[in-house]
C-alpha positions in Angstrom: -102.5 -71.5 -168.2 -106.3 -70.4 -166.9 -104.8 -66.9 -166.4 -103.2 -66.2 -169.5 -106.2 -67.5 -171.3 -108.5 -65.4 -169.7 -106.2 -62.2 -170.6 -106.3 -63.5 -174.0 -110.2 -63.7 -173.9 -110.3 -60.4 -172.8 -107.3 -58.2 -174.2 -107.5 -59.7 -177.0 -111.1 -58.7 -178.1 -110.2 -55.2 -177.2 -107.4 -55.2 -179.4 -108.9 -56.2 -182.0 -112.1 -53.7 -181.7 -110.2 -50.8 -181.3 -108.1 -51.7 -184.5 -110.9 -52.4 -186.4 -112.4 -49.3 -185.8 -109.1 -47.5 -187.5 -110.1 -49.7 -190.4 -111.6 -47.7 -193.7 -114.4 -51.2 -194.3 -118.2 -51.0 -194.3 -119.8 -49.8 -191.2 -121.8 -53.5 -191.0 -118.7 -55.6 -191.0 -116.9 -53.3 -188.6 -120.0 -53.7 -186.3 -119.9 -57.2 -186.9 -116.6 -57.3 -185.5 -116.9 -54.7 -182.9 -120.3 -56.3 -181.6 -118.1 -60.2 -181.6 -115.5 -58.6 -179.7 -117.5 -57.1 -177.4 -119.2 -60.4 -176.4 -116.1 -62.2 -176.5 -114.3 -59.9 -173.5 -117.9 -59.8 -171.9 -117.5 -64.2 -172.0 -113.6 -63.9 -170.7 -114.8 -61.2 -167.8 -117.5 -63.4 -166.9 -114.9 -66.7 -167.0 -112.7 -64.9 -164.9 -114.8 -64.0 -162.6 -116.5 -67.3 -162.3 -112.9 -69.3 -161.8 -112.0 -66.7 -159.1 -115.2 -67.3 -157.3 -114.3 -70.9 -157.4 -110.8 -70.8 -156.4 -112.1 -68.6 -153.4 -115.2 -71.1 -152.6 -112.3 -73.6 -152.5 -110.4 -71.8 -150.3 -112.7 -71.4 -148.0 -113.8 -75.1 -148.2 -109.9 -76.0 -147.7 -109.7 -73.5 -144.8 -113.0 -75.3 -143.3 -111.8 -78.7 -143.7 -108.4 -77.5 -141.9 -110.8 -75.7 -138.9 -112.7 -79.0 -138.3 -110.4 -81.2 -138.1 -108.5 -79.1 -135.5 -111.6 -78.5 -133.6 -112.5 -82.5 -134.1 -109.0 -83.2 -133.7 -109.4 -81.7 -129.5 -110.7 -84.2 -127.5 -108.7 -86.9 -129.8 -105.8 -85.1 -128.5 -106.6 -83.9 -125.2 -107.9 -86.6 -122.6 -111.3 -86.6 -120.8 -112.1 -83.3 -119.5 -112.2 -85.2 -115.8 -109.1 -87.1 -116.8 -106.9 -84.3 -117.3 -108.2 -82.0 -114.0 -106.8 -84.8 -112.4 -103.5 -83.5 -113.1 -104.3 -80.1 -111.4 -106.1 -81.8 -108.4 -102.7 -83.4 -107.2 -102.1 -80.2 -105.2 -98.0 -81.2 -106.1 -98.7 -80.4 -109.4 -101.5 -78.0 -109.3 -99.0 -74.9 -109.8 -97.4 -75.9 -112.9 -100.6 -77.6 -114.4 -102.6 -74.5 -114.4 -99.1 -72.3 -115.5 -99.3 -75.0 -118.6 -102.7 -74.8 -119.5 -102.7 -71.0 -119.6 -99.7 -70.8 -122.0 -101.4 -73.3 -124.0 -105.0 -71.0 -124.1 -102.2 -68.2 -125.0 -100.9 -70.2 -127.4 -97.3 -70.0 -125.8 -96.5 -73.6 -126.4 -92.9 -73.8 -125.9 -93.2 -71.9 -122.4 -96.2 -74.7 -121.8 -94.4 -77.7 -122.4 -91.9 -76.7 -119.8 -94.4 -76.5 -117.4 -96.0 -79.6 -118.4 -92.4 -81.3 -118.2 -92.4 -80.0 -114.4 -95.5 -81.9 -113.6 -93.9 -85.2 -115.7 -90.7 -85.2 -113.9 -92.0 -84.6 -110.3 -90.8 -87.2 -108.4 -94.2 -87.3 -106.7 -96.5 -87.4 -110.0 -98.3 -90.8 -110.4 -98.9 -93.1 -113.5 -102.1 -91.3 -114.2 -100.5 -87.9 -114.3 -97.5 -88.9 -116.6 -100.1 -90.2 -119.2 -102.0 -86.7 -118.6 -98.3 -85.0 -118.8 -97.2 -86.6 -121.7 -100.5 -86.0 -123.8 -100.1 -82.6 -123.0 -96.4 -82.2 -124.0 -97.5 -84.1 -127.2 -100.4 -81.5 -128.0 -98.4 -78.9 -127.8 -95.4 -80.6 -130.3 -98.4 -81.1 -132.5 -100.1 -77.8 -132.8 -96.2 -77.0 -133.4 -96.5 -79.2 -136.5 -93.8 -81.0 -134.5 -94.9 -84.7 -135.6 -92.0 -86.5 -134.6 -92.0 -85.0 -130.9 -95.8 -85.3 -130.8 -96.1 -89.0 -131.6 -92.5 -90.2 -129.2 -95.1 -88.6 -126.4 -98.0 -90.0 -127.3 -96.7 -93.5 -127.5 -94.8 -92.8 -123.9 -98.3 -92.2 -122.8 -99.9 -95.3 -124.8 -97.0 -97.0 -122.7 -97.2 -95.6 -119.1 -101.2 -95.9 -119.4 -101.3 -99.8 -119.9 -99.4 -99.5 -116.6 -102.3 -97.9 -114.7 -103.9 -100.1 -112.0 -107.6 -98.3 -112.8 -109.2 -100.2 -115.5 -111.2 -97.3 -116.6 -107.8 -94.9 -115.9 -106.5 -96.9 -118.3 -108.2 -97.7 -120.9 -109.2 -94.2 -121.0 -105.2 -92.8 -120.9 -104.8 -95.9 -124.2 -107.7 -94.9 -125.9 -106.7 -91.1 -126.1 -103.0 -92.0 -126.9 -104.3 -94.6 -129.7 -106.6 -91.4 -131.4 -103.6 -89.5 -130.9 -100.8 -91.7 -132.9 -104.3 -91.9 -135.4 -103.8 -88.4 -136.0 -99.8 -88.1 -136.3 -100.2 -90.9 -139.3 -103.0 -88.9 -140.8 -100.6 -86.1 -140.5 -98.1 -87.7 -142.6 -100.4 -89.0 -145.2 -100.5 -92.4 -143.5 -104.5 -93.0 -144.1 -104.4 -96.9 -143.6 -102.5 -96.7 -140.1 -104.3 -93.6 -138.6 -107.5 -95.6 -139.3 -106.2 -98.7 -137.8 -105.3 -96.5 -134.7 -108.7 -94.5 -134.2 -110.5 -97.8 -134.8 -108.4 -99.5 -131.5 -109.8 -96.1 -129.8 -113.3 -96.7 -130.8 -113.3 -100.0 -129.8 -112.4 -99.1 -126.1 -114.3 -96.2 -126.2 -117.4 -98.3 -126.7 -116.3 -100.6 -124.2 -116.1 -98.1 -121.4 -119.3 -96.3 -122.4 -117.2 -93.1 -123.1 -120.0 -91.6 -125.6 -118.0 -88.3 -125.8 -115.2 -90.3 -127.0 -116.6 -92.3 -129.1 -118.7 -90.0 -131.2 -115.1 -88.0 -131.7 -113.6 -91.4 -132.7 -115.8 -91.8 -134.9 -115.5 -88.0 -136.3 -111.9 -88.6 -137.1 -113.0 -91.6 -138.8 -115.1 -89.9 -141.1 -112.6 -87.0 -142.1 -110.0 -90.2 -142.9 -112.8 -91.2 -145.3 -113.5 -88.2 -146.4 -109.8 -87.6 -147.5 -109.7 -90.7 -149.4 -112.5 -89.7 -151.2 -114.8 -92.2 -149.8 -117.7 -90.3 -148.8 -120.9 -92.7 -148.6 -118.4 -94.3 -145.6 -117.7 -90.8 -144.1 -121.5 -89.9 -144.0 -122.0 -93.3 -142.5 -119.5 -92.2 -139.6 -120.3 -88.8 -139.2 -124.1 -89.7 -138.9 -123.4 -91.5 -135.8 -121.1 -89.5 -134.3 -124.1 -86.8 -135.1 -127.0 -89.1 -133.6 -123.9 -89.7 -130.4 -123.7 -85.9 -129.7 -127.2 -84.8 -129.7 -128.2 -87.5 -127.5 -125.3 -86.1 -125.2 -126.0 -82.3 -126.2 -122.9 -81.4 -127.5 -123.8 -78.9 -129.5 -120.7 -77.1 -130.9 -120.0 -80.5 -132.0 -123.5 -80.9 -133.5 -122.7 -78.2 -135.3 -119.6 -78.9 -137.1 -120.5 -82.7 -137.8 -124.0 -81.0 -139.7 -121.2 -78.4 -141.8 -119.3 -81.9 -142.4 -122.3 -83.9 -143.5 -123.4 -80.7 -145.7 -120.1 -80.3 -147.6 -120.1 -84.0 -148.5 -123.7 -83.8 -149.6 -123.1 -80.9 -151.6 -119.9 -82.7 -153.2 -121.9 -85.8 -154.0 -124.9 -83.3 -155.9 -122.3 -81.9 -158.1 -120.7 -85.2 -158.8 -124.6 -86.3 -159.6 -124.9 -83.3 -162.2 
């Protein structure tokens, strides 16, 4: 409808000018009307203009929203940086781990998940490895917007990791799983159960003392919000998980929670106006 209008606003004025100026009438009224038209196609250039730079600003704002939460979205559904090198320090599982993680970098999922699956199935991998394994396998399934594969691994993990005789093994391998089903619901438009999930995260999170993990937590909180158009609560969330990650120097993280925390301001000023 927009478009249309905006080729009326424009052709339309030029039509008319350049047949009133095969008109025999008084020169003033033809200038009249040549001088309207003029500023009328002048107002639908600039309107079209305008609503393209907006549908491009959106875009971009769209696209952004997409990049964070995929970069937010890492450690929720990766484990602990030390958590998963475990994997590669059993030396029985070394080989395929490190085949796995380089398809992943390379973005050759399918090829990594059958290495991962090596490392699963070994006969020799331990409790703590199959959670590792299976998080894996499920990142992969999710960056193939494969939710249904994504989430069966992700709860095998949440299951094999309550078996894990560490405490902090453990609760570590459940927290991770529990941000990870949070992020298959909010994947299928489920805002009220990926909450409920990344909140069981936080919570062990901030019982462990895992500040890495719980300053993500509470990122993925604060996008949920955000979605739901909720935004004094996201702010509230992002601003801890900002005060969380300088106090840890994260700083790429830093950085995106201060673009997140700017977009929302910015949405809430032109809501103001």
């Amino acid at each position: 409808m927009d478009f249309w209008l905006n080729i009326a606003l424009i052709v339309g004025p030029v039509l008319l000018g350049a047949y009133t100026a095969t008109l025999t009438i008084p020169i003033i009224p033809k200038l009249i009307v040549l001088i309207a038209s003029l500023i009328i196609c002048i107002c639908g250039v600039h309107r079209a203009v305008r609503e393209r730079k907006e549908k491009q600003h959106k875009a971009k704002e769209e696209e952004y929203y997409r990049q964070l939460s995929e970069r937010q979205e890492l450690r929720g559904r990766g484990l602990p940086e030390p958590y998963i090198d475990g994997l590669g320090e059993n030396p029985l599982l070394k080989g395929q781990f490190n085949a796995g993680r380089k398809y992943e970098k390379e973005s050759k999922l399918k090829e990594a998940i059958e290495e991962f699956k090596k490392c699963l199935l070994h006969p020799k991998a331990t409790e703590t490895n199959r959670v590792a394994a299976n998080i894996l396998i499920g990142n992969c399934y999710y960056r193939l917007s494969k939710l249904k594969e994504a989430e069966d691994r992700y709860q095998e993990a949440l299951k094999i990791a309550k078996k894990v005789k560490d405490e902090g093994e453990r609760l570590k391998g459940k927290s991770t799983a529990l941000g990870n089903i949070g992020l298959i619901y909010a994947g299928l438009g489920k805002p009220e159960e990926a909450l409920r999930h990344h909140n069981e995260a936080l919570e062990i999170d901030r019982k462990i003392g895992y500040e890495q993990g719980v300053a993500s937590d509470l990122g993925n909180i604060g996008l949920i919000y955000a979605g739901l158009g909720k935004p004094e609560e996201a702010l509230r969330h992002f601003n801890e998980a900002l005060e969380i990650f300088k106090r840890i120097g994260s700083q790429p993280q830093i950085e995106i929670v201060l673009k997140n925390i700017e977009i929302l301001e910015e949405e809430k000023r032109k809501k103001a106006q």
